[in-house]
Kinemage of the C-alpha trace (Angstrom):
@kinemage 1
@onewidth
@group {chain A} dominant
@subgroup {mainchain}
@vectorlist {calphas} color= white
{ca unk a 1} P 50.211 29.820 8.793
{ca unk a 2} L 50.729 26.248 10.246
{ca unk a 3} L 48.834 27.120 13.293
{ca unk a 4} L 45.854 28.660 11.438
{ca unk a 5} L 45.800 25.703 9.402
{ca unk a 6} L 46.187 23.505 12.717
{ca unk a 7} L 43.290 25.544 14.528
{ca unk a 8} L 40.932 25.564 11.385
{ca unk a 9} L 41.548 21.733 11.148
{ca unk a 10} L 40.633 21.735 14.934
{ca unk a 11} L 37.380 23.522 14.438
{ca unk a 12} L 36.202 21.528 11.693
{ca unk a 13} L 36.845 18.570 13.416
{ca unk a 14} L 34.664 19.733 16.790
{ca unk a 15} L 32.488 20.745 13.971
{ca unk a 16} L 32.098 17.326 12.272
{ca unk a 17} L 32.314 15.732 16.206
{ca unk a 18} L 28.763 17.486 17.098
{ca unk a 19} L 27.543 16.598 13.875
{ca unk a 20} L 28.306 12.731 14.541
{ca unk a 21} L 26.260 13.189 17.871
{ca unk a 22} L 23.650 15.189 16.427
{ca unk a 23} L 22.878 12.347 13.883
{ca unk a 24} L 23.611 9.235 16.055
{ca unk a 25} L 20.987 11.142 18.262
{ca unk a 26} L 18.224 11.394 15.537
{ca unk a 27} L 19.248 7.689 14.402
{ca unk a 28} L 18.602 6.956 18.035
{ca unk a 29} L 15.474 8.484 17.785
{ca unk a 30} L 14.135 7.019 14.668
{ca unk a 31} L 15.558 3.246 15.516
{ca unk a 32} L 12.507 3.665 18.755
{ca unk a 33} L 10.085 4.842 16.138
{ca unk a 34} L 10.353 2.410 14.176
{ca unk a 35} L 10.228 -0.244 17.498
{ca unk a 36} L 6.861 1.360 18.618
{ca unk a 37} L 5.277 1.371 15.341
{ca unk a 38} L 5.998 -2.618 14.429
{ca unk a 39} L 5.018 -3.008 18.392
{ca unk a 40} L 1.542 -0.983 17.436
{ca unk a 41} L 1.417 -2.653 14.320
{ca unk a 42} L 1.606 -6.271 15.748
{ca unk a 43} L -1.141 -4.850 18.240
{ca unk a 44} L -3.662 -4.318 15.387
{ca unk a 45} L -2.468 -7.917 13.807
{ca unk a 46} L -3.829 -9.225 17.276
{ca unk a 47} L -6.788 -7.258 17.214
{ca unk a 48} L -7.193 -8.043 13.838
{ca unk a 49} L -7.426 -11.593 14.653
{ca unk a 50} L -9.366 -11.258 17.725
{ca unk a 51} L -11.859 -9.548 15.757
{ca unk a 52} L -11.801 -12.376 13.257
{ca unk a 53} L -12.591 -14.983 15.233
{ca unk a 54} L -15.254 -13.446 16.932
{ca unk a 55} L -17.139 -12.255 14.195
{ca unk a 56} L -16.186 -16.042 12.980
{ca unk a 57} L -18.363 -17.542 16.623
{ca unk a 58} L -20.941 -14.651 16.016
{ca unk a 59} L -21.729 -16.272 12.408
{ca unk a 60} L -21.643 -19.900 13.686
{ca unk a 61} L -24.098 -19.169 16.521
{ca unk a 62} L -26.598 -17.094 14.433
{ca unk a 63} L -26.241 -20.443 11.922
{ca unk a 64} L -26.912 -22.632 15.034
{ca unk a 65} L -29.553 -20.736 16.352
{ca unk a 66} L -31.100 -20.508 12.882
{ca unk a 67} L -30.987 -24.253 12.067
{ca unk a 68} L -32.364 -24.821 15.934
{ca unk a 69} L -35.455 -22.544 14.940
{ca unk a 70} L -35.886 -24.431 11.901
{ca unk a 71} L -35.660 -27.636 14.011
{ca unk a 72} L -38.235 -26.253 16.286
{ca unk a 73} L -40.743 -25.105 14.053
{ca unk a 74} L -40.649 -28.082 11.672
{ca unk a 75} L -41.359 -30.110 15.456
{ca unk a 76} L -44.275 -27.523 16.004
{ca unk a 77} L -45.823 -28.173 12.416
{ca unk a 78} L -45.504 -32.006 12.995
{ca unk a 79} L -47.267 -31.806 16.052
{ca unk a 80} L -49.549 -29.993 14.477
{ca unk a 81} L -50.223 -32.334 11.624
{ca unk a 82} L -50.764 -35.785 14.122
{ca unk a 83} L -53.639 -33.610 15.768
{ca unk a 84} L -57.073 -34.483 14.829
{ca unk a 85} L -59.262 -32.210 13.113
{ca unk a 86} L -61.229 -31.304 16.494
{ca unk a 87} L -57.855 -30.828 18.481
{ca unk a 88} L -57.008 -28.112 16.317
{ca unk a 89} L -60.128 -26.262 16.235
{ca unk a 90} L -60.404 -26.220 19.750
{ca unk a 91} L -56.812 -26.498 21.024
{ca unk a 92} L -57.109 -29.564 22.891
Protein backbone atom coordinates (compact mmCIF):
# COMPACT_ATOMS: atom_id res chain seq x y z
CA UNK A 1 0.00 0.00 0.00
CA UNK A 2 3.03 2.30 0.84
CA UNK A 3 4.39 1.89 -2.57
CA UNK A 4 1.09 2.65 -4.37
CA UNK A 5 0.81 5.56 -2.28
CA UNK A 6 4.65 6.37 -3.04
CA UNK A 7 4.10 5.84 -6.94
CA UNK A 8 0.70 7.80 -7.04
CA UNK A 9 2.53 10.65 -5.12
CA UNK A 10 5.24 10.26 -7.88
CA UNK A 11 2.83 10.65 -10.71
CA UNK A 12 1.12 13.54 -9.43
CA UNK A 13 4.12 15.20 -8.86
CA UNK A 14 5.50 14.64 -12.76
CA UNK A 15 1.97 15.62 -13.24
CA UNK A 16 2.06 19.01 -11.43
CA UNK A 17 6.05 19.28 -12.86
CA UNK A 18 4.66 19.53 -16.67
CA UNK A 19 2.03 21.65 -15.54
CA UNK A 20 4.65 24.24 -13.98
CA UNK A 21 6.38 24.19 -17.52
CA UNK A 22 3.33 24.28 -19.42
CA UNK A 23 2.33 27.60 -17.64
CA UNK A 24 5.80 29.24 -17.19
CA UNK A 25 5.73 28.57 -21.06
CA UNK A 26 2.41 30.47 -21.77
CA UNK A 27 3.60 33.20 -19.09
CA UNK A 28 6.64 33.30 -21.31
CA UNK A 29 4.59 33.78 -24.10
CA UNK A 30 2.27 36.41 -22.92
CA UNK A 31 5.23 38.53 -20.99
CA UNK A 32 6.54 39.06 -25.23
CA UNK A 33 3.00 40.00 -26.06
CA UNK A 34 2.65 42.29 -23.95
CA UNK A 35 6.52 43.75 -24.94
CA UNK A 36 5.45 43.97 -28.68
CA UNK A 37 2.23 45.57 -28.11
CA UNK A 38 3.62 48.64 -25.68
CA UNK A 39 6.64 48.56 -28.46
CA UNK A 40 3.66 48.99 -31.29
CA UNK A 41 1.89 51.13 -29.11
CA UNK A 42 4.80 53.65 -28.50
CA UNK A 43 5.14 53.38 -32.45
CA UNK A 44 1.68 54.95 -33.00
CA UNK A 45 2.52 57.61 -29.99
CA UNK A 46 5.43 58.59 -32.47
CA UNK A 47 3.39 58.58 -35.37
CA UNK A 48 0.88 60.22 -33.57
CA UNK A 49 3.12 63.04 -32.97
CA UNK A 50 4.73 63.09 -36.24
CA UNK A 51 1.44 63.48 -37.67
CA UNK A 52 0.77 66.33 -35.29
CA UNK A 53 3.29 68.42 -36.07
CA UNK A 54 2.97 68.19 -39.56
CA UNK A 55 -0.48 68.86 -39.92
CA UNK A 56 0.66 71.72 -37.22
CA UNK A 57 3.51 73.25 -40.35
CA UNK A 58 0.73 72.41 -42.99
CA UNK A 59 -1.71 74.99 -41.07
CA UNK A 60 1.05 77.60 -40.45
CA UNK A 61 2.10 77.65 -44.12
CA UNK A 62 -1.46 77.78 -45.61
CA UNK A 63 -1.79 80.90 -42.82
CA UNK A 64 1.50 82.32 -44.27
CA UNK A 65 0.71 81.87 -47.66
CA UNK A 66 -2.75 83.32 -47.03
CA UNK A 67 -1.62 86.49 -45.21
CA UNK A 68 1.26 86.79 -48.17
CA UNK A 69 -1.73 86.82 -50.78
CA UNK A 70 -3.45 89.29 -48.80
CA UNK A 71 -0.17 91.29 -48.67
CA UNK A 72 0.08 91.00 -52.36
CA UNK A 73 -3.17 91.92 -53.45
CA UNK A 74 -3.66 94.85 -51.06
CA UNK A 75 0.08 96.00 -52.96
CA UNK A 76 -1.75 95.32 -56.38
CA UNK A 77 -4.90 97.50 -55.39
CA UNK A 78 -2.53 100.32 -54.14
CA UNK A 79 -0.80 100.39 -57.22
CA UNK A 80 -3.74 100.49 -58.73
CA UNK A 81 -5.19 103.42 -56.89
CA UNK A 82 -1.77 105.94 -57.47
CA UNK A 83 -2.50 105.31 -61.31
CA UNK A 84 -4.10 108.07 -63.13
CA UNK A 85 -7.34 107.78 -64.65
CA UNK A 86 -5.75 107.31 -68.31
CA UNK A 87 -3.15 104.66 -66.97
CA UNK A 88 -5.85 102.50 -66.09
CA UNK A 89 -7.92 102.68 -69.06
CA UNK A 90 -5.20 101.98 -71.20
CA UNK A 91 -2.74 100.00 -69.06
CA UNK A 92 0.09 102.22 -69.24
Amino acid sequence: MLKENNATLKDENEFLKEQIKDLQHKLSQEQNLVGQQHKLLDQEQQLHLADKKQITQLKKSETDNQNTKTQTDNHQQDEQSKKGFFERLFGK
